[in-house]
RODO-370603 format. One line per 3 residues: number of its first residue (from 1); their letters; for each residue x, y, z of C-alpha. Coordinates in steps of 0.25 Angstrom, whole numbers, plus 5000, padded with zeros to 4 digits. Example, Ala and Ser with C-alpha at 12.3 -4.5 7.8 and 13.67 -1.06 7.14 Angstrom:
! RODO-370603
1) AS) 5049/4982/5031; 5055/4996/5029
This chain:
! RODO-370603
1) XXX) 5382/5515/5044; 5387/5511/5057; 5379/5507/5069
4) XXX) 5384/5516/5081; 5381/5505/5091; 5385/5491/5085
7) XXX) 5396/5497/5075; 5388/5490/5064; 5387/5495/5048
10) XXX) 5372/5495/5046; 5363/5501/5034; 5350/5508/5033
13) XXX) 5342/5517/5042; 5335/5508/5051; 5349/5502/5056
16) XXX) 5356/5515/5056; 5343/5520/5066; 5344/5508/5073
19) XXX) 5358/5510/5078; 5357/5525/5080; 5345/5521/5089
22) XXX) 5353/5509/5098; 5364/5521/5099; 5354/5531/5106
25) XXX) 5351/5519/5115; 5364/5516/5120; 5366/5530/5123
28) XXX) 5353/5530/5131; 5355/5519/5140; 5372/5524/5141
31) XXX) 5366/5537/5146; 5356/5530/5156; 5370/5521/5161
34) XXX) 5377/5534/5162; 5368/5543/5171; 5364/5530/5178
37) XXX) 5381/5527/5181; 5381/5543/5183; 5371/5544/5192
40) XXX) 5376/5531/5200; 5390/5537/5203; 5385/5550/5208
43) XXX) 5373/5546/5216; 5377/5554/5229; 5374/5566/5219
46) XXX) 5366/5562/5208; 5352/5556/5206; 5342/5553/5196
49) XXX) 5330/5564/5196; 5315/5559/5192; 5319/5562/5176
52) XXX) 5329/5553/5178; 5340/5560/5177; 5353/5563/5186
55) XXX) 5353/5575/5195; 5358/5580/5208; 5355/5570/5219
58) XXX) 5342/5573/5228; 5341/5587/5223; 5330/5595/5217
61) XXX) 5327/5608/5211; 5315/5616/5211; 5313/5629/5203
64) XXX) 5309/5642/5210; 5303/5636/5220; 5296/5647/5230
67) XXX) 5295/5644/5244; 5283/5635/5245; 5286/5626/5236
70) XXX) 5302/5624/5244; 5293/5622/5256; 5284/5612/5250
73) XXX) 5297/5604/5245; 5303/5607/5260; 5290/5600/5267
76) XXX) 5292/5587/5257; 5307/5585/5261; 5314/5592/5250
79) XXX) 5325/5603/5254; 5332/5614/5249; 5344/5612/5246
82) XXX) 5345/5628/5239; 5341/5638/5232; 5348/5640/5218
85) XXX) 5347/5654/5211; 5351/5652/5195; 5356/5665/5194
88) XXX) 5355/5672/5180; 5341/5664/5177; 5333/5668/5188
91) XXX) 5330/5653/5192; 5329/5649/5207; 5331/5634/5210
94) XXX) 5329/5628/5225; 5336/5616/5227; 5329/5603/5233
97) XXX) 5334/5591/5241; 5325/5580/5239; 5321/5574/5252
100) XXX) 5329/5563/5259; 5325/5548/5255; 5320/5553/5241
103) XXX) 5328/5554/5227; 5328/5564/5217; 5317/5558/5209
106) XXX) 5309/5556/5218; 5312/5570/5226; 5308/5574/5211
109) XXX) 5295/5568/5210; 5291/5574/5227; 5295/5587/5225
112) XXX) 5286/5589/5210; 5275/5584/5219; 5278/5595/5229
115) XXX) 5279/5606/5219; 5270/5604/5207; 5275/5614/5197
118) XXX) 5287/5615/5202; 5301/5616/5193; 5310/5604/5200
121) XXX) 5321/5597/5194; 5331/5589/5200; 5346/5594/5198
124) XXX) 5348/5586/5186; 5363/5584/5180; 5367/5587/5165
127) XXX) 5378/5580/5158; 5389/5583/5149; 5385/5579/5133
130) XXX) 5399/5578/5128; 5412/5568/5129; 5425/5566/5122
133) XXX) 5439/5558/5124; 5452/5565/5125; 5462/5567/5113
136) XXX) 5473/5576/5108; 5473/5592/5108; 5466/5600/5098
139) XXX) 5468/5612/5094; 5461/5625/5100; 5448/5630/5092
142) XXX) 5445/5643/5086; 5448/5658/5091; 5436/5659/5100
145) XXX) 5426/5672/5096; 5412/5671/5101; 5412/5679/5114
148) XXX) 5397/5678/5116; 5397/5671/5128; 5395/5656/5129
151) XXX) 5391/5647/5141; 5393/5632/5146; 5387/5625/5155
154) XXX) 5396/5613/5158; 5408/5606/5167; 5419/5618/5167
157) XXX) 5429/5620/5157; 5445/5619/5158; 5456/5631/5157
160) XXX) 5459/5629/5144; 5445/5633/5138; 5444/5649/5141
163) XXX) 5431/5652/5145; 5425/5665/5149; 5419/5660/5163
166) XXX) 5415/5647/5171; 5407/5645/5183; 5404/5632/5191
169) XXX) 5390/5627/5196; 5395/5615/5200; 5403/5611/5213
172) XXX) 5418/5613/5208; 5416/5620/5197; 5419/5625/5187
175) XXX) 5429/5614/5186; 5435/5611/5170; 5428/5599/5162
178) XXX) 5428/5592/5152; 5415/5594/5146; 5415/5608/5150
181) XXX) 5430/5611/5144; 5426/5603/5130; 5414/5611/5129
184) XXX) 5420/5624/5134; 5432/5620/5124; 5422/5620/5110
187) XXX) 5414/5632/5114; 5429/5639/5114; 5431/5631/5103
190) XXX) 5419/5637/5093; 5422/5651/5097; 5416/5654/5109
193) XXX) 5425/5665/5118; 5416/5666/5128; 5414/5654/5137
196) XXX) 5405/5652/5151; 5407/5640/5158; 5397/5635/5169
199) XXX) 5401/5624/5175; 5390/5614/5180; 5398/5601/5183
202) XXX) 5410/5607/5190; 5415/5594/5201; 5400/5591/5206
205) XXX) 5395/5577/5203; 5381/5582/5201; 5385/5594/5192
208) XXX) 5378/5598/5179; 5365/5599/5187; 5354/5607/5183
211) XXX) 5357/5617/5193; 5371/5621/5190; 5366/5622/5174
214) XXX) 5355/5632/5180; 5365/5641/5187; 5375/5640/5175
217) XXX) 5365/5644/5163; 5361/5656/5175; 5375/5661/5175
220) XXX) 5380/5658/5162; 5366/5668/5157; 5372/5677/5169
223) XXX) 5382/5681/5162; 5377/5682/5148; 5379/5668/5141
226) XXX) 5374/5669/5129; 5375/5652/5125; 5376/5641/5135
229) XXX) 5380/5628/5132; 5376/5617/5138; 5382/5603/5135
232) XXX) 5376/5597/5146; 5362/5587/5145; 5355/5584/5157
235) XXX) 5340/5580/5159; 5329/5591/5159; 5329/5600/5171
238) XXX) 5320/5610/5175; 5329/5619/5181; 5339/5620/5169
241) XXX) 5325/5619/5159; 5323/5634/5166; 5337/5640/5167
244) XXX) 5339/5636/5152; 5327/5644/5149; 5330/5657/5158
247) XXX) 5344/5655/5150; 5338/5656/5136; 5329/5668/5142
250) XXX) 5342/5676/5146; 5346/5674/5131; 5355/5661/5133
253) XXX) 5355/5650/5123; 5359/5637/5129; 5365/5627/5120
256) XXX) 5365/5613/5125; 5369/5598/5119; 5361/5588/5119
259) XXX) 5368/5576/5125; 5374/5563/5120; 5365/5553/5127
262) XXX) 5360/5548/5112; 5347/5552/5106; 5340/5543/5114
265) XXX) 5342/5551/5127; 5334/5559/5134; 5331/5575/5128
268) XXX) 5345/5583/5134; 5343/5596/5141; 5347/5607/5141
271) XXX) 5347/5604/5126; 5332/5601/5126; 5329/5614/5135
274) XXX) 5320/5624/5126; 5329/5634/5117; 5341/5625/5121
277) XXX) 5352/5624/5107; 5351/5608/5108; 5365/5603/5101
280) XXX) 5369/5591/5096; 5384/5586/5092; 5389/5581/5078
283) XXX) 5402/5574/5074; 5411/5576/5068; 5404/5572/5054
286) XXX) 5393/5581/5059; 5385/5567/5062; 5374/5567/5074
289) XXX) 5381/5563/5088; 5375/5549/5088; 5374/5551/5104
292) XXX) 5369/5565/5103; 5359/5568/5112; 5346/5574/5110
295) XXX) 5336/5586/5114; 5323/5589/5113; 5329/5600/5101
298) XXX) 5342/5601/5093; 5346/5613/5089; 5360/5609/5083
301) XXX) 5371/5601/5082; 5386/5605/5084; 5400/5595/5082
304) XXX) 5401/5585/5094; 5410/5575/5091; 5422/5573/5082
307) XXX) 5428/5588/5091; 5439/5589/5101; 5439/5598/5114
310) XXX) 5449/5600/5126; 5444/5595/5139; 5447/5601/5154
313) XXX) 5463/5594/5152; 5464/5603/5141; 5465/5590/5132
316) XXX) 5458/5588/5118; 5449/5578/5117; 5437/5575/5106
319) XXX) 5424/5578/5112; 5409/5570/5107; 5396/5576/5111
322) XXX) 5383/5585/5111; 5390/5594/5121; 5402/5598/5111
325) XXX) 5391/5604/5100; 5383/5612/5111; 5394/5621/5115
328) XXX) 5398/5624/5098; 5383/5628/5096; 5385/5636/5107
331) XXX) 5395/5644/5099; 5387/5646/5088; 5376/5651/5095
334) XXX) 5385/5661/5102; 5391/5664/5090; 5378/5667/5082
337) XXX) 5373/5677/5095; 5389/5685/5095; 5383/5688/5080
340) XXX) 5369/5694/5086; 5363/5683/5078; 5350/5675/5083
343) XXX) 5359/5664/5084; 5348/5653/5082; 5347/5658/5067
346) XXX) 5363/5660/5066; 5366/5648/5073; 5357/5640/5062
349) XXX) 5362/5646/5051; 5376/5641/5056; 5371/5626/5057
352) XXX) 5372/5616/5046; 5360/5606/5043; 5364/5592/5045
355) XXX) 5355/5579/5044; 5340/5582/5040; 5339/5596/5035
358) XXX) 5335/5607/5046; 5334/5604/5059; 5335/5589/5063
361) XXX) 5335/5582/5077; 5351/5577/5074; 5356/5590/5072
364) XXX) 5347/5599/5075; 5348/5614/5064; 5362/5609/5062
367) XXX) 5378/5609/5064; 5384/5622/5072; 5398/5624/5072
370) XXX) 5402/5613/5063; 5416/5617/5062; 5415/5618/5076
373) XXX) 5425/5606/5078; 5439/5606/5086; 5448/5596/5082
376) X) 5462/5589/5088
């Protein structure tokens, strides 16, 4: 077997555990250099908040706050900044400046004392779980045919992927990228004719925050998305926790990837969310992503790696990562409801069993879409 760190043949179990194990912890600590480079270049904007994560600098959000307890905040040296309705869910968010002198932590920390019981989370950022590097054209995937409608909540998607709609909740947006176009690219890919785009990131430094993924899941349900994607990990966040839930209420189901930070990162959300389809990726030998994030559940895997996609140039290029699986389970659910079938029962039908029989933690009740795979 081959070690994936040193490059070295090794036998036996306990060797093969011990390099899988240095593996996850050079993941760990390149994610913790690459939020802290992240957070250091864009520090006029961006700020760690008291879970240490990265968020909108020097702002806060409280849920449904009524009059006294704004006042309360107002008397302590925090100000409104706004008032935001999440249309569609029937979630009402004020808007907080911490005051002057204080950082978001600690702005954090004060304003739970004020407000004992009160829903506050910072504006916390969520991250694309996918890359690739550029290569030759490929050819164009299958006829599409699913016309239930499918949404994505992502950077925005290029001319040359047709979708049905798309909306920016960002400044600048919708503006195509290329995240948002590869993802946009496999959902057209495995069949899906009917495509709404919500773009989160659009020009703004400090965009895929947990307000704009709010507003997007409320419109996106709005307009009678059935299935949302979401190949986007971020921290957990109190205000995207609720307008999740208010989604699944209306009848959405939110499919979500689960990062590629490596097993030994923290839980990702929105994959971790109650009733979220949590997905993983699997190559192209239908082996585990090595740097496959994780949930706190797994609901399936889909192929990740060893697939090709076209970016916002319109150029092919080959694509690794969580966030390439989500959108093809995506498909399948939509698939399985465009029949009037409970999907979770269809959609398992559909999935095939690898490593330990039934469900597992590496890939969770099985392959979707396995012949789900563009090629050059």
């Amino acid at each position: 077997m081959l070690d994936p760190v040193t490059g070295e043949v090794f036998d036996g179990l306990e060797n093969a555990t011990q390099g899988i194990s240095r593996e996850a912890l050079r993941l760990a600590n390149l994610r913790e250099r690459r939020l802290d480079q992240f957070v250091r270049s864009n520090s006029d904007v961006i700020e760690i908040d008291a879970q240490g994560a990265p968020a909108r600098r020097g702002e806060l959000l409280l849920m449904d706050a009524d009059a006294a307890q704004i006042a309360a905040a107002e008397t302590q040296g925090f100000s409104v900044i706004g008032r935001e309705e999440i249309e569609g869910l029937g979630l009402y968010v004020t808007r907080l400046q911490v005051p002057k002198g204080t950082d978001l932590a600690q702005g954090q920390k004060q304003l739970a004392e004020i407000l004992p019981g009160a829903e506050i989370s910072a504006d916390n950022l969520h991250f694309s779980s996918g890359m690739g590097a550029a290569l030759p054209a490929m050819v164009q995937g299958s006829a599409a045919a699913i016309t239930t409608p499918i949404g994505m909540i992502d950077g925005g998607v290029a001319g040359h992927v047709n979708v049905t709609a798309q909306k920016g909740f960002a400044s600048g947006a919708p503006a195509p990228s290329r995240h948002g176009s590869s993802v946009a690219y496999l959902l057209h890919y495995a069949d899906a004719s009917n495509i709404r785009v919500a773009d989160v990131y659009g020009a703004e430094r400090a965009g895929g925050n947990a307000l704009a993924i709010a507003k997007a899941l409320g419109w996106l349900v709005d307009s009678g998305t059935r299935v949302i994607n979401i190949s986007l990990v971020g921290p957990r966040n109190s205000l995207v926790e609720r307008a999740v839930a208010h989604a699944q209420e209306k009848g959405a189901v939110i499919v979500a990837a689960v990062g590629n930070d490596g097993p030994a990162a923290p839980p990702a959300y929105p994959a971790s969310y109650d009733g979220v389809v949590a997905v993983t990726a699997v190559d192209g030998r239908n082996r585990a992503l090595i740097e496959a994030g994780r949930a706190l559940h797994l609901d399936y895997a889909a192929p990740g790696a060893d697939i090709y996609a076209r970016g916002m140039d319109g150029k092919a290029f080959k694509l690794r990562g969580t966030s390439f699986a989500s959108p093809l389970v995506a498909v399948r659910i939509a698939a399985s409801l465009e029949r009037g079938a409970r999907w979770r029962n269809s959609v398992d039908r559909e999935a095939l069993d690898l490593g330990k029989k039934g469900p597992d933690a590496v890939y969770g009740r099985g392959l979707l879409c396995g012949g789900c795979r563009p090629s050059r």
